[in-house]
C-alpha positions as CSV (number, residue, x, y, z in Angstrom):
1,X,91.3,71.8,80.2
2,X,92.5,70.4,83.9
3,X,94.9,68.1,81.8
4,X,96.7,71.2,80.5
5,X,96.4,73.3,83.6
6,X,98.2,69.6,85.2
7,X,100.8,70.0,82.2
8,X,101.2,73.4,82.4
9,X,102.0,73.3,86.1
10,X,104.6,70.5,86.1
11,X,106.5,72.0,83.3
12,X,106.4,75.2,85.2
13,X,107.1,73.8,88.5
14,X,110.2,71.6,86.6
15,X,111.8,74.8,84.8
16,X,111.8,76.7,88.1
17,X,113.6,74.0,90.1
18,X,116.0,74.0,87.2
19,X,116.4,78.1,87.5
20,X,117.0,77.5,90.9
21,X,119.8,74.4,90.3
22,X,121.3,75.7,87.0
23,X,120.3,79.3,87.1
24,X,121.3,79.8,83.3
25,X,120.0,82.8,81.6
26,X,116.1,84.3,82.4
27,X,116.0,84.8,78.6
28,X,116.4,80.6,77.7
29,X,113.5,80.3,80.2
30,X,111.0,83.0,78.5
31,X,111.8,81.4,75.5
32,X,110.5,78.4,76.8
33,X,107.7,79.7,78.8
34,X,106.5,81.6,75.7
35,X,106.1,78.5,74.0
36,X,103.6,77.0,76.5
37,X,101.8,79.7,78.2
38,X,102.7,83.5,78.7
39,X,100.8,84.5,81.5
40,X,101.6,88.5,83.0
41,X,102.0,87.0,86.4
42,X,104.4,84.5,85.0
43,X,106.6,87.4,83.3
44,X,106.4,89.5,87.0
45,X,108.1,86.6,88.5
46,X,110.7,85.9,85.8
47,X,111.2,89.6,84.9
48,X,110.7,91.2,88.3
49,X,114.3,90.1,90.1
50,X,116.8,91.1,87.2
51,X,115.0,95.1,86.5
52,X,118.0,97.3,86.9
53,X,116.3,99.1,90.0
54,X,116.9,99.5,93.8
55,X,115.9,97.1,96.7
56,X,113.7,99.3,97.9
57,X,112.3,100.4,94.2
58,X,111.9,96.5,93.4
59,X,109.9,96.1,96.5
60,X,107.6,99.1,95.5
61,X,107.4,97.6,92.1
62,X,106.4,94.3,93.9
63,X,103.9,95.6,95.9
64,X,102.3,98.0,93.4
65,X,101.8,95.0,90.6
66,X,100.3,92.7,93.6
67,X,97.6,95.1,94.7
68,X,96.4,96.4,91.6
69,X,97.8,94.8,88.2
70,X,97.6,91.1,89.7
71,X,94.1,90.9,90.5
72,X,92.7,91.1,87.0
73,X,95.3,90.8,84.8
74,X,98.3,88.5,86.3
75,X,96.4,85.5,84.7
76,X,96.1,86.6,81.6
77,X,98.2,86.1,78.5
78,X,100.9,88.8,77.6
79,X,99.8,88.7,74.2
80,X,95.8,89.3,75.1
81,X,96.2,92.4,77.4
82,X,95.2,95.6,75.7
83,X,95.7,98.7,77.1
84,X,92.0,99.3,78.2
85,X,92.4,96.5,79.9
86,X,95.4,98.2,82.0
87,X,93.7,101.0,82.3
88,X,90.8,99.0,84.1
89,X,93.2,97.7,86.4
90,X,94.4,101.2,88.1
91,X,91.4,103.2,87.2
92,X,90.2,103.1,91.4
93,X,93.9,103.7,92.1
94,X,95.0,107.0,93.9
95,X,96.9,108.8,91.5
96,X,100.2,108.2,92.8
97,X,99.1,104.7,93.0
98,X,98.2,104.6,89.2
99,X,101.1,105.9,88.2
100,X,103.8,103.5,89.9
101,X,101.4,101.1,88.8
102,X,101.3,101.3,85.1
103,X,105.2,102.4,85.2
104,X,105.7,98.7,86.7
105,X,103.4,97.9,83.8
106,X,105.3,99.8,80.9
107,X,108.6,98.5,82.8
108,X,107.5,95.1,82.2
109,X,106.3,95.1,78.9
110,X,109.2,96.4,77.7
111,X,111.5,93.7,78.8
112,X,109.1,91.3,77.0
113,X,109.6,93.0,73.9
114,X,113.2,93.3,74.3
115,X,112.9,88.9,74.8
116,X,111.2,89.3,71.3
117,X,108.2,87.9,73.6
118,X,105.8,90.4,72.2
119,X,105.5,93.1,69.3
120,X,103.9,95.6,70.5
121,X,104.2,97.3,74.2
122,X,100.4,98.1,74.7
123,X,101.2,100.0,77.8
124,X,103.1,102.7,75.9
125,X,99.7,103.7,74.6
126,X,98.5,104.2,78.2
127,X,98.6,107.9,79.1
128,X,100.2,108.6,82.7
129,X,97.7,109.8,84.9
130,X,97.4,113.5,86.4
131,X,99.2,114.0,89.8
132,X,98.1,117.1,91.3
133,X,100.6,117.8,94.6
134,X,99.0,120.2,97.3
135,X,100.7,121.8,99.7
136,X,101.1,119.3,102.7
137,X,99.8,120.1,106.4
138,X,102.2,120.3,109.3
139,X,102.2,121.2,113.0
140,X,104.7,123.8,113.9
141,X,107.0,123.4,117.1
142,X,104.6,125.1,119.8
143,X,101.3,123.1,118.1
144,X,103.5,119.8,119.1
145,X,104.1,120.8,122.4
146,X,100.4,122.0,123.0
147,X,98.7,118.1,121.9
148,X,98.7,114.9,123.5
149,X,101.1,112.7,121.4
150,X,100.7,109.7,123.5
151,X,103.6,107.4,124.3
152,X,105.0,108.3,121.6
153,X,106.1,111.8,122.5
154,X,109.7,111.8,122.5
155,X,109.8,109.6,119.5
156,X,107.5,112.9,117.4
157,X,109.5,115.7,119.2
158,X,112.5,114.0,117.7
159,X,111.5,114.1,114.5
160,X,110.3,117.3,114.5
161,X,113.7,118.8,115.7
162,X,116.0,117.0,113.4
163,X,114.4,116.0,110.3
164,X,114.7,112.5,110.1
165,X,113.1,110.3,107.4
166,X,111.2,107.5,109.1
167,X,113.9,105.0,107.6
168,X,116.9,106.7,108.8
169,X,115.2,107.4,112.6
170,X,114.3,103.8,112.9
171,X,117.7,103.2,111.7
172,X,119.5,105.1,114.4
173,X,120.6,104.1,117.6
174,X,121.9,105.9,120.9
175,X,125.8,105.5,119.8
176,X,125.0,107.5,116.5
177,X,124.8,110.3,118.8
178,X,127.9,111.9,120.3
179,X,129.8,115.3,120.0
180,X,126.4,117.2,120.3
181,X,125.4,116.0,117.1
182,X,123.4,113.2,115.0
183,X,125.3,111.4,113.3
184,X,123.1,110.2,110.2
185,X,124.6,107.5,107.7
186,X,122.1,104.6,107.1
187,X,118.5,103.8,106.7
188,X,116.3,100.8,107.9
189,X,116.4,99.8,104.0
190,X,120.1,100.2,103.6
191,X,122.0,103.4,102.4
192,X,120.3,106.5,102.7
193,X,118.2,107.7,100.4
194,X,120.3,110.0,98.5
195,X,124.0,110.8,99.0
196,X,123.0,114.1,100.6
197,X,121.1,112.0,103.0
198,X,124.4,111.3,104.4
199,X,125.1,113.8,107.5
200,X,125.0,115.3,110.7
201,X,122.7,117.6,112.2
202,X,122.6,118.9,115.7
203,X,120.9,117.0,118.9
204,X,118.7,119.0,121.1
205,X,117.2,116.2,122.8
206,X,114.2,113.6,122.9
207,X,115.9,110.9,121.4
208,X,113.9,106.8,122.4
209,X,114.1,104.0,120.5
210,X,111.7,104.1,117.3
211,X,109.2,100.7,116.9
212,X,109.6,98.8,113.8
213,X,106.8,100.0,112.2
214,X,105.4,103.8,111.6
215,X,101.7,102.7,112.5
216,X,101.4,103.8,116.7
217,X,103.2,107.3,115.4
218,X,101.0,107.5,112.4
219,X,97.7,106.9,114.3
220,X,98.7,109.3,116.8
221,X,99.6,111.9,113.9
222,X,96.7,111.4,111.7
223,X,94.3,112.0,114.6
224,X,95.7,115.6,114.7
225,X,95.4,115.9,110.4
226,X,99.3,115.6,109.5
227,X,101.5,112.6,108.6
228,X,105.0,111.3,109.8
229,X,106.7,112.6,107.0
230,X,105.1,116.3,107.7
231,X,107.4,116.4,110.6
232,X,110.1,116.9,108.1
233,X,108.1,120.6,107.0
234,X,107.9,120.9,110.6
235,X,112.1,120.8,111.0
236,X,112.4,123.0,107.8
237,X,109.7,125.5,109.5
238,X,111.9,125.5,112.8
239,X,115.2,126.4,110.9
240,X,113.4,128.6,109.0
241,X,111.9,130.5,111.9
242,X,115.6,130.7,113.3
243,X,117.1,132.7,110.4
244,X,118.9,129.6,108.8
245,X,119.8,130.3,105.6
246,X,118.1,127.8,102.9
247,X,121.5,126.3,101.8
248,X,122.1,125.3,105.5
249,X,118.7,123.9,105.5
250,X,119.4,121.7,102.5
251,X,122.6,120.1,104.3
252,X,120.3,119.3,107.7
253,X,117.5,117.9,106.2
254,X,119.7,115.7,103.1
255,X,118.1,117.5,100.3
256,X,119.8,116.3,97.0
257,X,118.9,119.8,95.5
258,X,118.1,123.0,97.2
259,X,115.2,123.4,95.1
260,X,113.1,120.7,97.2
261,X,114.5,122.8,100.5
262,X,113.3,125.9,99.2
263,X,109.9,124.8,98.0
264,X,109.6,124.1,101.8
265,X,110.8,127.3,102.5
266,X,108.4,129.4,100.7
267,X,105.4,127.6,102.9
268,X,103.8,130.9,104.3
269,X,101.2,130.9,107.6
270,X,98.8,133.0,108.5
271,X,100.4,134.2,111.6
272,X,103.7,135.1,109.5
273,X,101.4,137.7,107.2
274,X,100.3,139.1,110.8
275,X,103.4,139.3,111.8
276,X,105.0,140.6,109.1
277,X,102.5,143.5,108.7
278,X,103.2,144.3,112.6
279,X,106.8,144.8,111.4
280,X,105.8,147.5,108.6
281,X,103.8,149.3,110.6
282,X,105.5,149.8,113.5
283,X,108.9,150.5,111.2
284,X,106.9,153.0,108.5
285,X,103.2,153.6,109.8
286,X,105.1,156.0,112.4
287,X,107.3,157.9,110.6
288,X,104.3,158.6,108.1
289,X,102.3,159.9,110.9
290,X,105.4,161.5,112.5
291,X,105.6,163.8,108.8
């Protein structure tokens, strides 16, 4: 058995310095591979680089198959993994977690059957799990102003008024601000993440330099039970407030469709019932009692 794993490591250890040298065509190389050993962790790193996905997807992918298909089923061979045994693997998983995880799953699969590697894609057996979407928490502008956000104040009052997406803030630097407005064309990963993600919306202040990574802003935030991405619902609940219209909304915030704008929209507080019951009945409780 150690004489194999030996053999099985040179040859693998010798075709990948040839990939890297020749780089002729992932599919001569499965071929090969499938006539040694087929491990799932083998076809991740073959199969992995060359999905037709974006950066950013393909490091998702990555990280998704690392934490939770890897552990139990990266060393097993393609041909021996049943879908129970996938199943096993993201059964702990949040459900949005199970879900990326057994599309990377399906995703590779399917390119082994399309290598003639396999017959059969046992994923496709595996039923997508249940992903139940609440609506999310958010501070409005005056409960931002009323906690202690730390030394990173400026960086959550920015946010807040102007809608950025944590990629596109940490992107953005003090010259991407001029002519009273924010001047938003790129994300820390690259492009925005849509087209519409492409614009300009206007400065009212607080701007400082974001840190590299979300994790000061997100301890700050979670302490007071929202996120960094709710400060997005708390932008769409200050244009709201002010009368602008949804379609306007949609621009600011980079909203692809104005279906996601409006679903933030139609968030309703307590205080806005109140309110809104003030209205009627100072507008038509008098001129009832005036009859």
């Amino acid at each position: 058995m150690l004489l194999f794993s030996n053999r099985l490591s040179s040859v693998w250890s010798l075709i990948k310095n040839w990939f890297c040298s020749l780089k002729p065509t992932i599919d001569f190389y499965l071929l090969v591979l499938r006539k040694v050993l087929m491990l799932f962790d083998t076809l991740a790193t073959l199969v992995m680089p060359v999905l037709p996905i974006t950066k950013k997807t393909r490091s998702n992918y990555q990280g998704s198959y690392n934490r939770y298909l890897a552990p139990t089923l990266g060393h097993k061979d393609i041909l021996l993994i049943t879908a129970d045994d996938v199943l096993a693997a993201i059964k702990d998983a949040p459900p949005q977690s199970a879900y990326q995880a057994l599309m990377v799953g399906k995703s590779l699969m399917r390119e082994a059957k399309s290598r003639n590697l396999i017959t059969t894609v046992v994923t496709d057996s595996c039923k997508l799990p249940t992903i139940t979407v609440g609506q999310t928490r958010f501070l409005t502008w005056d409960q931002i102003t009323e906690v202690n956000l730390g030394k990173y104040s400026e960086q959550i009052k920015f946010l807040a008024l102007h809608g950025l997406r944590w990629g596109e803030a940490v992107a953005l630097r003090q010259e991407d601000i001029y002519d009273g407005l924010v001047h938003i064309n790129k994300s820390v990963h690259g492009a925005t993440k849509t087209k519409a993600g492409v614009r300009v919306v206007p400065y009212v202040g607080h701007f400082k330099k974001f840190p590299k990574t979300r994790k000061p802003l997100a301890k700050i935030l979670n302490a007071n039970g929202v996120n960094i991405h709710s400060l997005r619902k708390t932008y769409a609940y200050v244009l709201k407030s002010n009368g602008v219209h949804v379609t306007t909304a949609q621009r600011l915030m980079g909203h692809a469709s104005p279906m996601v704008t409006l679903g933030i929209y139609t968030a309703v507080l307590d205080d806005e019932i109140t309110s809104t019951g003030k209205i009627l009945i100072d507008k038509y409780m008098k001129k009832v009692v005036a009859v």
